[in-house]
N, C-alpha and C positions, 0 to 999 in steps of 0.2 A: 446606515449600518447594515441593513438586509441585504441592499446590494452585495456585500461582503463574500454571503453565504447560497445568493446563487448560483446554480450551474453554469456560470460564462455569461457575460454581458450580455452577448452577441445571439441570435440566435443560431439553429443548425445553420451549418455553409450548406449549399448545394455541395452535394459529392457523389456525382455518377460514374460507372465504372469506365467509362470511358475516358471520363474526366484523370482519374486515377490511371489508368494508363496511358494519358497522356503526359503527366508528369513524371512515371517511371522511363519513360523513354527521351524525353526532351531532359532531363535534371541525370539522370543516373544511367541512363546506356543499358535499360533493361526491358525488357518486350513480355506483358506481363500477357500470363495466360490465363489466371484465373482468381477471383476476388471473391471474399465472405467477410462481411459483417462479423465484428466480433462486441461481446457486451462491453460496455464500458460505462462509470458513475457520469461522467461530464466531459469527455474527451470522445474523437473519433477514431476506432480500432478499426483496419482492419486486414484479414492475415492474403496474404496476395500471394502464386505462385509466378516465375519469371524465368526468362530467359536472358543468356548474357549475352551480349551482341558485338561486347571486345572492346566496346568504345570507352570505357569508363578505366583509364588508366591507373584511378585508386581504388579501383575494386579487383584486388587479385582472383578470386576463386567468388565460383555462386555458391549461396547457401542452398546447399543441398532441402533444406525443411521449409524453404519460402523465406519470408518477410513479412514483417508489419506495418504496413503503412498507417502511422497515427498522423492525423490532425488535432494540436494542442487548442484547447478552449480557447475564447477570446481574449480570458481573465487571464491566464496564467501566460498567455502570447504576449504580453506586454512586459517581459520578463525577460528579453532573450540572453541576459549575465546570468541569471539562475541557471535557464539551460545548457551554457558550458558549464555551470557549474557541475551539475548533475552528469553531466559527461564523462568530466575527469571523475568526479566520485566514482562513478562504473567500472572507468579503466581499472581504477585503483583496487577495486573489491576483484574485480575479474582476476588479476595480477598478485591477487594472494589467491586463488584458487577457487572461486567461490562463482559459477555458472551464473550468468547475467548476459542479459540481450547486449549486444555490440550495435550501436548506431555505423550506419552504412554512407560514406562520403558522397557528394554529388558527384558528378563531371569535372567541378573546378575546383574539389578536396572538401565544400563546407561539409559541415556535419548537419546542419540545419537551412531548411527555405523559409521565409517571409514570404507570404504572400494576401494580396486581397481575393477573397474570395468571396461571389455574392451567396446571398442567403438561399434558403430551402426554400423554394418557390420561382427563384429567375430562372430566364430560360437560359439562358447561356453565359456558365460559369466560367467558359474559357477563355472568353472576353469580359469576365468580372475588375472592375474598375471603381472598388466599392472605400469606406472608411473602414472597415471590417476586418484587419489583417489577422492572421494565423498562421501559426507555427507548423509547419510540416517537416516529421520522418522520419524514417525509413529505418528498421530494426532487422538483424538476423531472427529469426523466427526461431524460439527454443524449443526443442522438444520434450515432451513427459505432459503428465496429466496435472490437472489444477487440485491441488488438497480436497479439498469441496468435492470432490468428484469420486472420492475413493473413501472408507470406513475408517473413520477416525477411532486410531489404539492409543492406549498407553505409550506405547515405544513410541510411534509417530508422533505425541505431541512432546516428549521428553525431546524428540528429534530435530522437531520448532524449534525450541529452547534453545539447543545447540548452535542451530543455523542462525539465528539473532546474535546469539553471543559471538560466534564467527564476525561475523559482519561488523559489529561494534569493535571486536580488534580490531581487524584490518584497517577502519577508517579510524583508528587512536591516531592523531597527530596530524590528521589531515584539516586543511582548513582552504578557503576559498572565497575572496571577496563579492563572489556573486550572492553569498547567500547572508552576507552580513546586513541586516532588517530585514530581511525577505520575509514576510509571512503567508502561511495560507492555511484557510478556515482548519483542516484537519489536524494542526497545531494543535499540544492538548493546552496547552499555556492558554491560548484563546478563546478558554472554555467558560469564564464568565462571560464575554459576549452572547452567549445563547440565550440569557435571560431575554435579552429580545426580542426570541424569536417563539418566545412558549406560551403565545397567543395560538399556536397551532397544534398544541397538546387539546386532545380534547377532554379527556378524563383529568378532575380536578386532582385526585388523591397523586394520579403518574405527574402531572406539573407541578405538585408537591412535592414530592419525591428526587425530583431532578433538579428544583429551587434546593431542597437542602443538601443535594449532591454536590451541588456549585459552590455553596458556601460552603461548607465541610473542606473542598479540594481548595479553596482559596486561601481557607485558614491553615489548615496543615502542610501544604504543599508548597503554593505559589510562596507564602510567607515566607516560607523557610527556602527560596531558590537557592542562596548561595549558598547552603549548607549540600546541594546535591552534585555528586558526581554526573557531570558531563560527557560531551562526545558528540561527533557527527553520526547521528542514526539515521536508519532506514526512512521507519514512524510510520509504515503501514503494514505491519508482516500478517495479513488476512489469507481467508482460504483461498480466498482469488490472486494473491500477486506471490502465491507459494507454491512450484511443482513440485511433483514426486514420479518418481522410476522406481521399477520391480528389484527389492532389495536380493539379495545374494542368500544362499538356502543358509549360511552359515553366519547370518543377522543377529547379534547381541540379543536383541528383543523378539526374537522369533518374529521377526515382525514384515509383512506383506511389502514394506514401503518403504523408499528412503527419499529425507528431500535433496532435492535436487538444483534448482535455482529459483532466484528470487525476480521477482519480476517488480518494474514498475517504480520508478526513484522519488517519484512526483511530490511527493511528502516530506522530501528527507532536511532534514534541518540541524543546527546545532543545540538539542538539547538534555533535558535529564535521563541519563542510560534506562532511569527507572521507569521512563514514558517508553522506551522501545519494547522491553518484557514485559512491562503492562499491555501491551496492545496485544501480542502475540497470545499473553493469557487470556483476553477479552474475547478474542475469535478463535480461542478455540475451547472456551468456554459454551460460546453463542453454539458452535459447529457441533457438540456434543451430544450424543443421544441416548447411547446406553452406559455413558459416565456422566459423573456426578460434575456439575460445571468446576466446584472446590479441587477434585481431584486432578480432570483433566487442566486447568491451569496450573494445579503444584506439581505437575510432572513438568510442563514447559518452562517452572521456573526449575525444577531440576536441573535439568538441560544445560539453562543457559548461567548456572553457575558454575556450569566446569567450566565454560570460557571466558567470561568476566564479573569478578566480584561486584555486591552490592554489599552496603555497613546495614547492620540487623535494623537501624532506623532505618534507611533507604527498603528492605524488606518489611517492615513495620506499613508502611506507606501504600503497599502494594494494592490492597481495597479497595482504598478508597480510587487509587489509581485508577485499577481497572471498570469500578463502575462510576467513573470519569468518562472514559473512554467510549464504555455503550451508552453513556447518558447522549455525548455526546453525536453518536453515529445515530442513535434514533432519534434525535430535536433535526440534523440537519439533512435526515432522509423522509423525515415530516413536513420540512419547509420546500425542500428540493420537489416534491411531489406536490406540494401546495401550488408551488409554482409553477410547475409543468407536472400535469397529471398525466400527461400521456408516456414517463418515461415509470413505468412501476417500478424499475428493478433498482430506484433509490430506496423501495424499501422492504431489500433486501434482507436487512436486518431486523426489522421491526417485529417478525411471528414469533421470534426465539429469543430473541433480546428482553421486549417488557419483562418475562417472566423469570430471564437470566439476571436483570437488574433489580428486581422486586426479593427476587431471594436471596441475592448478595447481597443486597445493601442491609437486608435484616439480622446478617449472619454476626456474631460476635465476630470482633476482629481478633484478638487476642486468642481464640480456638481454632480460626481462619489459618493465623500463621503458625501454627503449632500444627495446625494437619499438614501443613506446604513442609514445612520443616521436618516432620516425622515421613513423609514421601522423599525429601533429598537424602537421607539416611538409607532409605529402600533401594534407593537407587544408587547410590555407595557400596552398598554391598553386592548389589547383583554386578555392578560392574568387577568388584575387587575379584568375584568368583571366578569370573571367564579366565 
C-alpha cells in the first residue's frame, strides 16, 4: 500500500537538455533555444523557449511565452486513457472561457509520446532501451505569476472561490471513461489510506490529531457519499496550479490581482464539488499571513457560491473537509521526503499547515460556519453596491 503514495515507481529518467531538444525537434518540428527546470511535487517540468522550423503541420502559430515540456511520473504514465481524459477535460474548461495550458500535437497529430527513458545516472538516454516508460508533453506556456508569489487579499481569495466554481460549471455534464476507477493518492476519498503511512509523523499528539481527522472525515463524509452533490473537479486549486495578472484600476475589490488560469489537471476526478472548495479553502488558508486562516477560506467560499451552490449540510461539512485536506498534504509530504529526502519541496506545506490544522481542528464548527456564512452576506452587499 505505500507504494501507493510514492513519488512514481521509477526513479528520475535522465533528462539532459539536449536530450530535451532532441525530442522537440525529432516529435514536434521545434528547435529549442533554451531550457529551465521548473519545481514540480513528482513530475518533470520544464519551461523551454523554441523555434518553429514549419515542419510540424499541426502546429499553426508558435507560442509566443515558450512551452512546457513535462515528463509524467512512472506511476501516473501507466495511465495513458486518463491522459486523454484530462485532455478533453482542458478543451472543455478552455472552451467555456477559463485560461488553461493547451497541450501541443507531435509531427503525426498525437497529443502525447511513450517513451523509455533510462534513469538518472545512464549515460546515454538517447539510446535508452529501458522497462521504464513515461509520458511525455509538451504544453503552451501561460503567462502571469503563480498566487504564492504575489500578497494574498480578501478579494483575491474571494476571487479563488469564483474561479473553482467557474470550472465546476463548465465541467457539469462532462464525463469520460478514462477516469472511471482511476485513482490517485491526492483523491480526498483516499484519505483513510494514510493511516498507513503515520509511522512517519513524529510528534505523537500531530498522529493523534490526524488519526481522529480520518475518523471524523470517514464518519461524517465518506458515509454519507451518496448524499453529496457531484461533478468532474479540478481537486488541486493551490497556490501553485493558480495564476494571477495585474487586475484593472477599476477592480470590485480594489484589489492588486485577478486570477487568471488554472494550471495542472493531474488530480481531477469525478467527485464531491464539496472536495474542490474544500481544497481551494485549505491553501488559502495555509497561504495566509496577515488573515485569519477562518477568514481567508470564508471569502473563497464566498466566491465560489456565486457560481455553484452547496445544501447548508454540504456547507456544514466544510471543517472537517478542509482539515482533511491539510491532514492529508502533510502525512503524504512527510512520506514523499521519508522517501526521497533529497526532493524538500514535498514539504512544502508542512511550516504553515501543522499550525493551520492544529487551529482548525479545535475551532467550533458551528461558530466556524456562521463566520463563513456572516462573510458571504459581506460580500453580498459589497457586490450589490457597485
Amino acid at each position: 500500500m505505500e507504494d501507493f503514495f510514492k513519488p512514481g515507481k521509477a526513479k528520475k529518467p535522465s533528462l539532459t537538455e539536449s536530450f530535451i531538444g532532441s525530442i522537440l525537434s525529432k516529435h514536434y518540428g521545434l528547435r529549442m533555444c533554451s531550457c529551465q527546470e521548473l519545481n514540480s511535487y513528482d513530475d518533470f517540468n520544464f519551461r523551454v523557449k523554441a523555434e518553429f522550423t514549419g515542419t510540424n503541420e499541426h502546429l499553426k502559430e508558435l507560442s509566443c511565452h515558450g512551452y512546457v515540456f513535462k515528463v509524467l511520473n512512472s506511476l501516473d504514465s501507466q495511465n495513458p486513457e486518463v491522459i486523454d481524459a484530462q485532455h478533453e477535460m482542458m478543451s472543455r474548461v478552455y472552451e467555456c472561457g477559463i485560461l488553461t495550458p493547451r497541450v501541443v500535437p507531435t509531427l503525426t497529430g498525437n497529443l502525447f509520446l511513450t517513451m523509455n527513458l533510462l534513469l538518472e545516472g545512464s549515460e546515454n538516454a538517447d539510446t535508452a532501451d529501458s522497462d521504464c516508460p513515461f509520458i511525455v508533453r509538451l504544453f503552451e506556456y501561460v503567462p502571469g505569476e503563480v498566487l504564492e508569489s504575489v500578497p494574498l487579499t480578501l478579494g483575491l481569495c474571494y476571487k479563488v472561490g469564483v474561479m473553482a466554481g467557474r470550472v465546476d460549471t463548465a465541467l457539469k455534464g462532462f464525463r469520460h471513461p478514462g477516469f472511471h476507477g482511476y485513482q490517485r493518492k491526492w483523491h480526498l476519498d483516499l484519505l483513510p489510506l494514510l493511516k498507513n503511512l503515520l509511522h512517519v509523523i513524529e510528534e505523537n499528539d500531530d498522529s493523534q490529531m490526524i488519526s481522529d481527522v480520518i475518523k471524523t472525515f470517514q464518519s461524517r463524509v465518506l458515509d454519507q457519499w451518496n448524499d453529496l452533490s457531484q461533478g468532474m473537479i479540478h481537486g488541486d486549486l493551490n497556490e501553485g496550479n493558480l495564476l494571477v495578472t495585474k487586475a484593472a484600476h477599476d477592480d470590485t475589490w480594489n484589489d492588486d490581482h485577478n486570477v487568471s488560469a488554472i494550471l495542472d489537471y493531474g488530480d481531477s476526478a469525478y467527485q464531491p464539488y464539496v472536495f474542490e472548495v474544500a481544497t481551494a479553502m485549505t491553501y488559502m488558508s495555509i497561504l495566509s499571513d496577515n488573515i485569519s486562516p477562518q477568514t481567508a477560506s470564508g471569502y473563497v467560499l464566498a466566491g465560489y457560491l456565486t457560481q455553484n451552490d452547496l445544501s447548508d449540510r454540504e456547507i456544514d461539512l466544510l471543517k472537517v473537509c478542509v482539515c482533511a485536506r491539510i491532514a492529508q498534504s502533510l502525512v503524504i509530504g512527510a512520506y514523499s521526503f521519508h522517501v526521497d529526502p533529497s526532493n524538500d519541496y514535498t514539504l512544502t506545506t508542512a511550516k504553515k499547515g501543522w499550525p493551520r490544522l492544529r487551529q482548525l481542528w479545535k475551532m467550533d464548527t458551528e461558530e466556524l460556519v456562521r463566520e463563513w456564512r456572516d462573510i458571504g452576506s459581506l460580500c453580498r452587499e459589497k457586490l450589490a453596491a457597485v
